[in-house]
N, CA, C and O atoms as a MOPAC input file, in Angstrom:
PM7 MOZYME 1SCF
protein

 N    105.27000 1   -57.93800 1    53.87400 1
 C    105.41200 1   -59.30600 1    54.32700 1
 C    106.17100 1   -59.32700 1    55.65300 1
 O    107.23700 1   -58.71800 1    55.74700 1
 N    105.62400 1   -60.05000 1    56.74200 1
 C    106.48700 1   -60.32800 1    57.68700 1
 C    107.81200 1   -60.65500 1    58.08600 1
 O    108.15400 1   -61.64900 1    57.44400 1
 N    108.60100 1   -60.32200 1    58.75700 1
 C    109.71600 1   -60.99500 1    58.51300 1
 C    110.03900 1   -61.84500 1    59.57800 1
 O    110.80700 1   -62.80000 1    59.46100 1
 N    109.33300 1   -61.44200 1    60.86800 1
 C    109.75600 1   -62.17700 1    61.94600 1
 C    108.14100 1   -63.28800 1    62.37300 1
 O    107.01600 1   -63.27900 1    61.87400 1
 N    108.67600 1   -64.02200 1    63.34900 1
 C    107.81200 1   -65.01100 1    64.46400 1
 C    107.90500 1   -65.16100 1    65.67300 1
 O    108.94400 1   -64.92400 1    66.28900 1
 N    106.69600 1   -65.63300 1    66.27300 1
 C    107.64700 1   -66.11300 1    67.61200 1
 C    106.64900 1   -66.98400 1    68.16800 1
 O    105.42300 1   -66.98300 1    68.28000 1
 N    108.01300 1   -68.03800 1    68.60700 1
 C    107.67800 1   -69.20800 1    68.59600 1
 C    106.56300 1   -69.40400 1    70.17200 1
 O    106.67600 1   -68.48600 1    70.98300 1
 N    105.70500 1   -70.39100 1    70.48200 1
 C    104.69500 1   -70.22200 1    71.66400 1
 C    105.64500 1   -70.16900 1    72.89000 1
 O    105.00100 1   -70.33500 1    73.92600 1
 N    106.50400 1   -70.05300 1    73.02700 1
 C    107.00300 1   -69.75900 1    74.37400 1
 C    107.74900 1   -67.68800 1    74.61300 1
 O    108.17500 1   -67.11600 1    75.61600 1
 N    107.54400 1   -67.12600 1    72.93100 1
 C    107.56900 1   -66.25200 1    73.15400 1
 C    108.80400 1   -65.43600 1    72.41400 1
 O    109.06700 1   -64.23300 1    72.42100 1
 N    109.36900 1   -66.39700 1    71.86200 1
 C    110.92500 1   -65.71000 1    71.21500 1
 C    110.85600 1   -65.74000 1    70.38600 1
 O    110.31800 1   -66.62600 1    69.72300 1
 N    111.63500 1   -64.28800 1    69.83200 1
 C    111.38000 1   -64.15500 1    68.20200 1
 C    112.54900 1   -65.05100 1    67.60200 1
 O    113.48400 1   -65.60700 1    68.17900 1
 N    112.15500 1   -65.01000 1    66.10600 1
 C    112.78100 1   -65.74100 1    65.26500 1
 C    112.67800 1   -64.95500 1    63.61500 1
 O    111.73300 1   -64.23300 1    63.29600 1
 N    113.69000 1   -65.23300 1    62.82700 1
 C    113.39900 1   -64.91500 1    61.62400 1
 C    113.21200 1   -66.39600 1    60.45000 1
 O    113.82300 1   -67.45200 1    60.28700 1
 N    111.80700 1   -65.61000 1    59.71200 1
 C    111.66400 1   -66.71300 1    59.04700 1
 C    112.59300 1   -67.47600 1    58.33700 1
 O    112.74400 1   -68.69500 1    58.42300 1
 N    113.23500 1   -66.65500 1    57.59600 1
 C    114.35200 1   -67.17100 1    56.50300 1
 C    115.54900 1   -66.52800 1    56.56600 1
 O    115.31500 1   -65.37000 1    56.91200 1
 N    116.78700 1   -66.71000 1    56.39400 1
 C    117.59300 1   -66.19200 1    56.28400 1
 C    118.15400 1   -65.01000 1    55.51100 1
 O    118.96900 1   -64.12800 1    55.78200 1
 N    117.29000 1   -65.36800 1    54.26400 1
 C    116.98600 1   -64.65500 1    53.17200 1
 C    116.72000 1   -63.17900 1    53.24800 1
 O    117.21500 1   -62.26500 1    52.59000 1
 N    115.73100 1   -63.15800 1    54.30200 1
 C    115.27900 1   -61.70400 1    54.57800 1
 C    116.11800 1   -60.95800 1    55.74100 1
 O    115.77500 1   -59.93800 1    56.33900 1
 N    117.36200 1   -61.74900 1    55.92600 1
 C    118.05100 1   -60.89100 1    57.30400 1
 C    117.89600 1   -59.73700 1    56.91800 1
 O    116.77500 1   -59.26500 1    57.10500 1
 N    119.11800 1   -58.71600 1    56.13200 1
 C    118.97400 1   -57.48000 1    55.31600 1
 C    118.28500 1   -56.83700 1    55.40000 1
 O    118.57700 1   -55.70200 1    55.77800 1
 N    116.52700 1   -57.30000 1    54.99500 1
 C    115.50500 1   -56.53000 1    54.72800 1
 C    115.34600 1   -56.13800 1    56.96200 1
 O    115.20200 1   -55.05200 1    57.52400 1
 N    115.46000 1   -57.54200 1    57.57200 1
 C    114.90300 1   -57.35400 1    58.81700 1
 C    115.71500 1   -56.58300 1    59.61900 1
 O    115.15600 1   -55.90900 1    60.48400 1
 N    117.50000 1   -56.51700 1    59.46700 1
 C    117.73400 1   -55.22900 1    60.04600 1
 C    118.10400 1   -53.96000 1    59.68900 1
 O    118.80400 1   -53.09100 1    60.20900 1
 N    117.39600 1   -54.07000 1    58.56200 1
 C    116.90400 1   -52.55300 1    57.82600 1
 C    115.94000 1   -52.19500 1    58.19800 1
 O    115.96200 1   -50.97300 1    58.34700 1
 N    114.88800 1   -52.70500 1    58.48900 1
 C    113.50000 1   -52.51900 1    59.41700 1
 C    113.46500 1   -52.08900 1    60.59200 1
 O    112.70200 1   -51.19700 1    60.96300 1
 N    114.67300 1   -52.95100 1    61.64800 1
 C    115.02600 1   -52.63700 1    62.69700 1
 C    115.69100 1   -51.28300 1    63.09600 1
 O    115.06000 1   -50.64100 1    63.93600 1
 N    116.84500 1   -50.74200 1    62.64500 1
 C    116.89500 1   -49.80600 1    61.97400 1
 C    116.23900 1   -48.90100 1    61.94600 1
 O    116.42600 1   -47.97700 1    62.73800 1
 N    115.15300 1   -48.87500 1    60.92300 1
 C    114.42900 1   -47.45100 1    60.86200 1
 C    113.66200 1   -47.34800 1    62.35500 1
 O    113.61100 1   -46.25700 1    62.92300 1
 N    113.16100 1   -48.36800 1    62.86200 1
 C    112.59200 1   -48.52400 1    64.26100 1
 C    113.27900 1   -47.63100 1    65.36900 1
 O    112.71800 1   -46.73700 1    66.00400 1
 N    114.58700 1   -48.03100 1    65.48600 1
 C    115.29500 1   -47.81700 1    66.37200 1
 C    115.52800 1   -45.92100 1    65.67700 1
 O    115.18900 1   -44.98900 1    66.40600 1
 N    116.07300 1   -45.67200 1    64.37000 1
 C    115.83100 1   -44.33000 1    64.33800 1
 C    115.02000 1   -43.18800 1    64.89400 1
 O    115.21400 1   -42.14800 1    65.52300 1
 N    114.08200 1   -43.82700 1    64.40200 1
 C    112.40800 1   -43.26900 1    64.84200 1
 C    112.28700 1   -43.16500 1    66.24600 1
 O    111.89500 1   -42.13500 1    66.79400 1
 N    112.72200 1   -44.55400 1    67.05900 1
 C    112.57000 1   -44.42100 1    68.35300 1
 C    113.85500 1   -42.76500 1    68.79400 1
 O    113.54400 1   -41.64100 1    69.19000 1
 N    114.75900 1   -43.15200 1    68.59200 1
 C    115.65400 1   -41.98800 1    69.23000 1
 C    115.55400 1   -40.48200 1    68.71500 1
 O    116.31800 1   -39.60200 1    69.11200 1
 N    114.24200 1   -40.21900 1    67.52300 1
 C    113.99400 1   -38.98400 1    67.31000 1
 C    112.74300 1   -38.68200 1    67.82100 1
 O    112.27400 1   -37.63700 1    67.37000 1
 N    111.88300 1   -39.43000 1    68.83300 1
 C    110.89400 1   -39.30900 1    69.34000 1
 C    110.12400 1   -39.31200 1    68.45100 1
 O    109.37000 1   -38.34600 1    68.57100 1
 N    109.78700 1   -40.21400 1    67.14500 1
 C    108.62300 1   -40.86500 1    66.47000 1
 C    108.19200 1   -41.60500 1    66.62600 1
 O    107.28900 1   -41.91200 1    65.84700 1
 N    108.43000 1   -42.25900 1    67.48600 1
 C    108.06900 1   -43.95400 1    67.68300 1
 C    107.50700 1   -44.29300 1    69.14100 1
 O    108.12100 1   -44.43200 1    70.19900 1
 N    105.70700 1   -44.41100 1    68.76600 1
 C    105.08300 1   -44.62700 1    69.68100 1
 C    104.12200 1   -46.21700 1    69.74000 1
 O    103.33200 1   -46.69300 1    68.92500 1
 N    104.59500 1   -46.70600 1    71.03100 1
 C    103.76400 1   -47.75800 1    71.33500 1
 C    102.27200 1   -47.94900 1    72.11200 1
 O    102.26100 1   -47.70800 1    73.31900 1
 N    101.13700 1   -48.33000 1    71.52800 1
 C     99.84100 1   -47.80700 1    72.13300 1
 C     99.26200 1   -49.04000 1    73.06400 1
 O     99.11600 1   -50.21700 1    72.73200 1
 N     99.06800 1   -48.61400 1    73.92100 1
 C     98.27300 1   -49.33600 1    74.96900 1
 C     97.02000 1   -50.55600 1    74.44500 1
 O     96.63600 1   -51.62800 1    74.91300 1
 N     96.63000 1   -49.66800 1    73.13800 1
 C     95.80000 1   -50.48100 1    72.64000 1
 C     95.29400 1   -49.91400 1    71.14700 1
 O     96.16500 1   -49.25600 1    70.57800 1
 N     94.23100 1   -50.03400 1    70.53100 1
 C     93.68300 1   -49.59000 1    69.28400 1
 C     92.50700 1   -49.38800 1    68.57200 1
 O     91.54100 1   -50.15100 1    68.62000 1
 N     92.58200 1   -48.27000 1    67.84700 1
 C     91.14100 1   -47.29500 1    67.53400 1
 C     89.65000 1   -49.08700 1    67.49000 1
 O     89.78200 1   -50.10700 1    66.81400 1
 N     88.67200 1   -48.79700 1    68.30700 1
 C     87.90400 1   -50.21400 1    68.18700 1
 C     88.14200 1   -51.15300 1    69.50000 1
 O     87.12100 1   -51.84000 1    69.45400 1
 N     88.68500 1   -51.48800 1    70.35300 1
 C     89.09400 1   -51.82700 1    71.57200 1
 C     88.25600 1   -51.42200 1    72.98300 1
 O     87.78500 1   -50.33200 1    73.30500 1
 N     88.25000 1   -52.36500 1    73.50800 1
 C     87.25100 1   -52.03400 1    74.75300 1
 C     88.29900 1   -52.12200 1    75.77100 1
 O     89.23900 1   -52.90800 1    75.89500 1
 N     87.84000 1   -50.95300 1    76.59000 1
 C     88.72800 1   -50.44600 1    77.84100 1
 C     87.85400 1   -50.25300 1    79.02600 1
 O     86.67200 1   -49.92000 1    78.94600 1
 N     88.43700 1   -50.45900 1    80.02200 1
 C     87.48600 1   -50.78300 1    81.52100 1
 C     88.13900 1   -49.61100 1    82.56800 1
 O     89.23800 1   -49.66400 1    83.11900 1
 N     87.25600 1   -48.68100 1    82.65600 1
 C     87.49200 1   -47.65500 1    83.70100 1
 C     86.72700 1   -48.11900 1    85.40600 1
 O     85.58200 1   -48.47800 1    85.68000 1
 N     87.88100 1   -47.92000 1    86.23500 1
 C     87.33900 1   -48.10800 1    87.79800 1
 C     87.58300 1   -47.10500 1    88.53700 1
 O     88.59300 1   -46.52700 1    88.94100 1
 N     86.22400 1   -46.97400 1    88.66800 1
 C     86.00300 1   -45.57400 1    89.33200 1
 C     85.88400 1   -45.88800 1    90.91900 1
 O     85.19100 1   -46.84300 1    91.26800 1
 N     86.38800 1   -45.29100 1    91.64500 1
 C     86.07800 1   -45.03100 1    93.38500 1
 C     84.63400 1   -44.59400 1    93.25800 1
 O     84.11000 1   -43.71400 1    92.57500 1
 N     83.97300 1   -45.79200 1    94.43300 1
 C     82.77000 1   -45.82800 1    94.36300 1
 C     81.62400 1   -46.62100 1    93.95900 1
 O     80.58900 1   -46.86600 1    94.57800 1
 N     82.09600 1   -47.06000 1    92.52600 1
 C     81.58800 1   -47.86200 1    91.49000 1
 C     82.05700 1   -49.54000 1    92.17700 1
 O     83.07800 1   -49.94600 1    92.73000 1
 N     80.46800 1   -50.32800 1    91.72900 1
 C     80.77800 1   -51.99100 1    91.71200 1
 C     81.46900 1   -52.74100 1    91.14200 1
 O     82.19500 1   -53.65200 1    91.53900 1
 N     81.09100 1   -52.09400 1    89.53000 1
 C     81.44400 1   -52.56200 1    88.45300 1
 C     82.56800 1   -51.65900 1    87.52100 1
 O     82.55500 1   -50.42900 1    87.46500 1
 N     83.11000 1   -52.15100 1    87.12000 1
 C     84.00100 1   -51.13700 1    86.10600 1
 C     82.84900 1   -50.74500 1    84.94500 1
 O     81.74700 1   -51.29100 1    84.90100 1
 N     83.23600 1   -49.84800 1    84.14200 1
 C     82.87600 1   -49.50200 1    83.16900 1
 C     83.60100 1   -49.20400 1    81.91000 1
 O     84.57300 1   -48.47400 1    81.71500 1
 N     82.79600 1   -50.05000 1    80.97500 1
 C     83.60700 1   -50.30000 1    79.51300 1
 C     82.94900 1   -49.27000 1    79.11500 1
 O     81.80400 1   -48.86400 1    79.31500 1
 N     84.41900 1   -48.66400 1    78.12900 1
 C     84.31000 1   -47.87100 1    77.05200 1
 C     85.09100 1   -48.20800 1    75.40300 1
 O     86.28500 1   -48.43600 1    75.21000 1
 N     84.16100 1   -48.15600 1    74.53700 1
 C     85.09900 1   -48.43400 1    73.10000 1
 C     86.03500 1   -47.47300 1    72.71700 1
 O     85.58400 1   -46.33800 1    72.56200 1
 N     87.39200 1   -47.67100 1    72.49800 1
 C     88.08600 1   -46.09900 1    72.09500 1
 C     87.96400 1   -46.32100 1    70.24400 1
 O     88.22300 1   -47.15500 1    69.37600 1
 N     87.33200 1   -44.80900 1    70.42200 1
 C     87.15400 1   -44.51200 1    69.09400 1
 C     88.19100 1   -43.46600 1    68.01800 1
 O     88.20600 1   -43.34300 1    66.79300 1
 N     89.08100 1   -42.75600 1    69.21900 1
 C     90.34300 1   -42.33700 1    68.82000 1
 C     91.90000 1   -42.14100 1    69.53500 1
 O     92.30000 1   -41.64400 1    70.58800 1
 N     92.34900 1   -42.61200 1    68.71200 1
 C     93.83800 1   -41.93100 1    69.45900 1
 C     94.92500 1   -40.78400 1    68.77800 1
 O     95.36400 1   -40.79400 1    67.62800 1
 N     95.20100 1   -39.82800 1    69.83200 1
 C     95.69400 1   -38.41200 1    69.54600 1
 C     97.25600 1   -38.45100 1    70.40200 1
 O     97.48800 1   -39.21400 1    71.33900 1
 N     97.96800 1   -37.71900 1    69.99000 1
 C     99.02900 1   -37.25300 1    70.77100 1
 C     98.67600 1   -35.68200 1    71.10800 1
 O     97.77300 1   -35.06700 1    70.54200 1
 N     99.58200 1   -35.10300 1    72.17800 1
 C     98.90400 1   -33.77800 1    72.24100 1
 C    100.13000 1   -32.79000 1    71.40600 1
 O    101.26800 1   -33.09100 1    71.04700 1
 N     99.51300 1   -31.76500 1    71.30600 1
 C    100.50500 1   -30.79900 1    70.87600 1
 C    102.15400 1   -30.78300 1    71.40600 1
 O    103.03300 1   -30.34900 1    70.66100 1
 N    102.44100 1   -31.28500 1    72.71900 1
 C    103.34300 1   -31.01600 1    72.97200 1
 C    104.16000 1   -32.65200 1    73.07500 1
 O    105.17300 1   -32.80200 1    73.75800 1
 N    103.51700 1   -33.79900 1    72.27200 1
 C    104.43400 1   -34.59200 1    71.73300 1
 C    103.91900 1   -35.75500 1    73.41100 1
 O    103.36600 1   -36.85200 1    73.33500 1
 N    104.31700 1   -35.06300 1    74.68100 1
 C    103.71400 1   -36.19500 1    75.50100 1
 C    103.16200 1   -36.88500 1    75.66600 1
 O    103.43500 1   -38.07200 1    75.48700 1
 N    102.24700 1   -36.48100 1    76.03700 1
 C    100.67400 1   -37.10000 1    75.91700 1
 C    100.02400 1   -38.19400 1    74.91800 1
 O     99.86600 1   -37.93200 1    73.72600 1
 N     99.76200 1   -39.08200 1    75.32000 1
 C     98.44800 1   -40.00900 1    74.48300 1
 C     97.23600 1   -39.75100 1    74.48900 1
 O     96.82600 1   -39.69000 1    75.64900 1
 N     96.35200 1   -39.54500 1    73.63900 1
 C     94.78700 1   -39.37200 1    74.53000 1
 C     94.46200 1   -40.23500 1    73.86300 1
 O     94.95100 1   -40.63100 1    72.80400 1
 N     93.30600 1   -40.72100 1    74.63800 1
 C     92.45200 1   -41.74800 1    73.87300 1
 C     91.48600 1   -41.01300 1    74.25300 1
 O     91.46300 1   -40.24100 1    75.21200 1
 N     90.30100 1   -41.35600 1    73.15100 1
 C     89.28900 1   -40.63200 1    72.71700 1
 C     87.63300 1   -41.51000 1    72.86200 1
 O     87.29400 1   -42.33500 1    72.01300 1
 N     86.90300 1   -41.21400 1    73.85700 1
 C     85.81300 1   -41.95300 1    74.05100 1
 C     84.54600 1   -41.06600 1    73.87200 1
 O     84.13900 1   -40.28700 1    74.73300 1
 N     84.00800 1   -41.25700 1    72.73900 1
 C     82.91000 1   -40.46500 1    72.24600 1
 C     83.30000 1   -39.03300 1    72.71500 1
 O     84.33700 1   -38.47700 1    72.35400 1
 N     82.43200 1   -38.51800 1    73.50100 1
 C     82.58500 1   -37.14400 1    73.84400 1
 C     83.35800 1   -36.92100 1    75.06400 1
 O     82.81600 1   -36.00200 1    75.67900 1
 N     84.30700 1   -37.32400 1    75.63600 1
 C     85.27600 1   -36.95800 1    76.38700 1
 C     86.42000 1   -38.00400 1    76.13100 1
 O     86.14500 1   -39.13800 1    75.74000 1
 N     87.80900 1   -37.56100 1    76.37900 1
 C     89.14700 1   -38.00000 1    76.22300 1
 C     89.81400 1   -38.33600 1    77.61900 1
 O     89.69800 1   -37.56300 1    78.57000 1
 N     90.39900 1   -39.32400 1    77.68500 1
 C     91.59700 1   -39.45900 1    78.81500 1
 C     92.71800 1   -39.13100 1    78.17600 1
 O     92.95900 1   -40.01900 1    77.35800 1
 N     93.54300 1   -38.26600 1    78.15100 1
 C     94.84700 1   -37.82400 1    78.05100 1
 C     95.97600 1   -38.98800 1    79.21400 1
 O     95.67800 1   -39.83000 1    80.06100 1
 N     96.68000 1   -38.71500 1    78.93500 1
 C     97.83500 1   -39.33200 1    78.96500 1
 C     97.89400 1   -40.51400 1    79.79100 1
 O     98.55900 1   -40.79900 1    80.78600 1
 N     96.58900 1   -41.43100 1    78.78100 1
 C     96.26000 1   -42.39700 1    79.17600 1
 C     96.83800 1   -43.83800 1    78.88700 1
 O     96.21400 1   -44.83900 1    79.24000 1
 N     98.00300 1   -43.90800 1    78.26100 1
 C     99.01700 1   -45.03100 1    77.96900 1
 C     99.65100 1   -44.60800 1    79.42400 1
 O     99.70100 1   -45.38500 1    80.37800 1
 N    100.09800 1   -43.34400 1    79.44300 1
 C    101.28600 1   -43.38900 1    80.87100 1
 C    101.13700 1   -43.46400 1    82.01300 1
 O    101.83300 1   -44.13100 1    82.77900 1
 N    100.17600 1   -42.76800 1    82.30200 1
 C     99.43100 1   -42.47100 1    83.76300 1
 C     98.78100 1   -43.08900 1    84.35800 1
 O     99.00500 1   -43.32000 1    85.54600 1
 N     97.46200 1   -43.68700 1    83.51300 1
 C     96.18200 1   -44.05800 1    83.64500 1
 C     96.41100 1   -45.41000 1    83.81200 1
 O     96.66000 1   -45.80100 1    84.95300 1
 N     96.36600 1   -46.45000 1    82.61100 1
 C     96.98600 1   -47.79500 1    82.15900 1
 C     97.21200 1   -48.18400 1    83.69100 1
 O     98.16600 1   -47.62500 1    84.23200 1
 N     96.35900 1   -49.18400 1    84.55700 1
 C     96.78800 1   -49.74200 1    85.46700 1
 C     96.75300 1   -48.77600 1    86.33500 1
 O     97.83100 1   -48.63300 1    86.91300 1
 N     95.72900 1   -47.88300 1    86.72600 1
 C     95.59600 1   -47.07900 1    88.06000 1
 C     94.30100 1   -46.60700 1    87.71600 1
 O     94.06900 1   -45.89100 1    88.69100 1
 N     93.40800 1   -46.53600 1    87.06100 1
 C     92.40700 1   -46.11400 1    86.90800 1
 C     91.45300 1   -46.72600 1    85.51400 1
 O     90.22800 1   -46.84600 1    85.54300 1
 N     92.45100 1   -47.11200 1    84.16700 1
 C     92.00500 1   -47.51500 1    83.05100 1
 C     92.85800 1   -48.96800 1    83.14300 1
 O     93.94600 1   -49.33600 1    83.58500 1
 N     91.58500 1   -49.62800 1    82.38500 1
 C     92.64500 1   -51.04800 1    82.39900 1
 C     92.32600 1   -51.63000 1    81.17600 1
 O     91.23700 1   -51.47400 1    80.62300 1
 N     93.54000 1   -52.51100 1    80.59700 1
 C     92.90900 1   -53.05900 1    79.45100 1
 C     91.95300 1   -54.36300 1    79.11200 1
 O     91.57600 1   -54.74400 1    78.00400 1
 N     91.64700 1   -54.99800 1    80.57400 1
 C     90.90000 1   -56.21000 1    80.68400 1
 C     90.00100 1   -55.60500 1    82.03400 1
 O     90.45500 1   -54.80100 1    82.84700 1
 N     88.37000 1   -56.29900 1    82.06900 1
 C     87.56600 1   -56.20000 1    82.81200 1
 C     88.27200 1   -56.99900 1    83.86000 1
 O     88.77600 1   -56.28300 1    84.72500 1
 N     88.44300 1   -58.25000 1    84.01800 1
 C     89.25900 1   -58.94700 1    85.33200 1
 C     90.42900 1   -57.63200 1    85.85000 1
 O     90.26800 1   -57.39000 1    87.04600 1
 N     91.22000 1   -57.01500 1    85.38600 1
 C     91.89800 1   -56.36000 1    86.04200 1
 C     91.29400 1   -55.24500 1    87.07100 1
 O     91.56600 1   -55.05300 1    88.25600 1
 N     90.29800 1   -54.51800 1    86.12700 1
 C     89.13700 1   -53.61400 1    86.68000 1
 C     88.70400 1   -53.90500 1    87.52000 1
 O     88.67600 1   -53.22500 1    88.54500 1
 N     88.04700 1   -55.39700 1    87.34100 1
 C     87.36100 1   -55.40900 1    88.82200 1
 C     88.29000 1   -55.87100 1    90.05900 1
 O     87.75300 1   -55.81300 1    91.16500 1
 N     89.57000 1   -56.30400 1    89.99800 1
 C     90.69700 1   -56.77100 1    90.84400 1
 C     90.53900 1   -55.04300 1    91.51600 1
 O     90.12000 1   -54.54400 1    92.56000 1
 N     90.99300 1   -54.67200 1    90.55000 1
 C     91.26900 1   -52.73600 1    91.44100 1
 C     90.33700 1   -52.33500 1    91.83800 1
 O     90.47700 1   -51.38100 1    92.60300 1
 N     89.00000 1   -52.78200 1    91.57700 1
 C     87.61100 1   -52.38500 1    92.53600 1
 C     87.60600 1   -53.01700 1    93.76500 1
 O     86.85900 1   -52.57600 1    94.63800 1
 N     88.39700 1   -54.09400 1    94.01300 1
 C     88.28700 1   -54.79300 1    95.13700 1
 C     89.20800 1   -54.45400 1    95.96300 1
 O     89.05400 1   -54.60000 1    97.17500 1
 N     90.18100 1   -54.00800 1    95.49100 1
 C     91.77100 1   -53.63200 1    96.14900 1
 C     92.72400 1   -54.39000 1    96.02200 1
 O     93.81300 1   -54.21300 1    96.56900 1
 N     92.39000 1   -55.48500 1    95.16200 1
 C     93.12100 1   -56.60200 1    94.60900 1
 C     94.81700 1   -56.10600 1    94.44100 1
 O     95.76100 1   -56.53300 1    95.10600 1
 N     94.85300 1   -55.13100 1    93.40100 1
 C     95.55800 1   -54.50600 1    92.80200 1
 C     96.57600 1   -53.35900 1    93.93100 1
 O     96.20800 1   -52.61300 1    94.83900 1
 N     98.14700 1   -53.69300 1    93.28500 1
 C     98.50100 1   -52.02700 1    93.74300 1
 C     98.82600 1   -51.34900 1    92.75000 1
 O     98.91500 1   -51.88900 1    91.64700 1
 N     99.09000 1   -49.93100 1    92.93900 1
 C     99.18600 1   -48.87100 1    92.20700 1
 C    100.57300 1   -49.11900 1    91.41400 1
 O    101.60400 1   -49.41600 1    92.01800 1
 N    100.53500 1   -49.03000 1    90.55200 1
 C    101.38800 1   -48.90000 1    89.57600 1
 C    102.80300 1   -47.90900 1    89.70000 1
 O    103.57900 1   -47.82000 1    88.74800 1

């Protein structure tokens, strides 16, 4: 069950008071996880359409990611598009080459965009 909200301008809130306890016990393990290097945030998720802009190209080009990997050595994100992968494509990529909306894609096809 949820414990938090947030309200349309963007700030969280807890539902009830009731569940403080449970919510910064949650928080907690979060923040653990984060400082033992378990705790990863993804650009996006397995099913998601992603827009690559290529030098050269008119149009961007969508791809569905069908997996996401970390690499052996813990860095790396890959995302996984049928038969080839972008690696360390949350850090690198995200806004210089991969984007998560077609409007952004085609902004960086135009030169709209700067580099990240």
């Amino acid at each position: 069950m949820r414990l938090t909200g947030r309200t349309k301008g963007g700030e969280a809130y807890l539902y009830n008071m009731a569940g403080i306890e449970r919510a910064i016990d949650k928080l907690a393990a979060y923040e653990d996880a984060e400082e033992q290097g378990r705790l990863v945030i993804l650009p996006c998720k397995v099913g998601d359409t992603v827009f690559l802009a290529q030098v050269g190209r008119e149009e961007p080009f969508s791809m569905r990611v069908q997996g996401i990997s970390i690499s052996a050595s813990g860095n790396d994100v890959i995302l996984h598009f049928g038969g080839f992968p972008i690696t360390n494509a949350w850090g690198s990529e995200v806004g210089k080459t991969l984007y998560l909306t077609r409007e952004e894609a085609e902004a960086a096809l135009k030169g709209e965009t700067e580099d990240v």
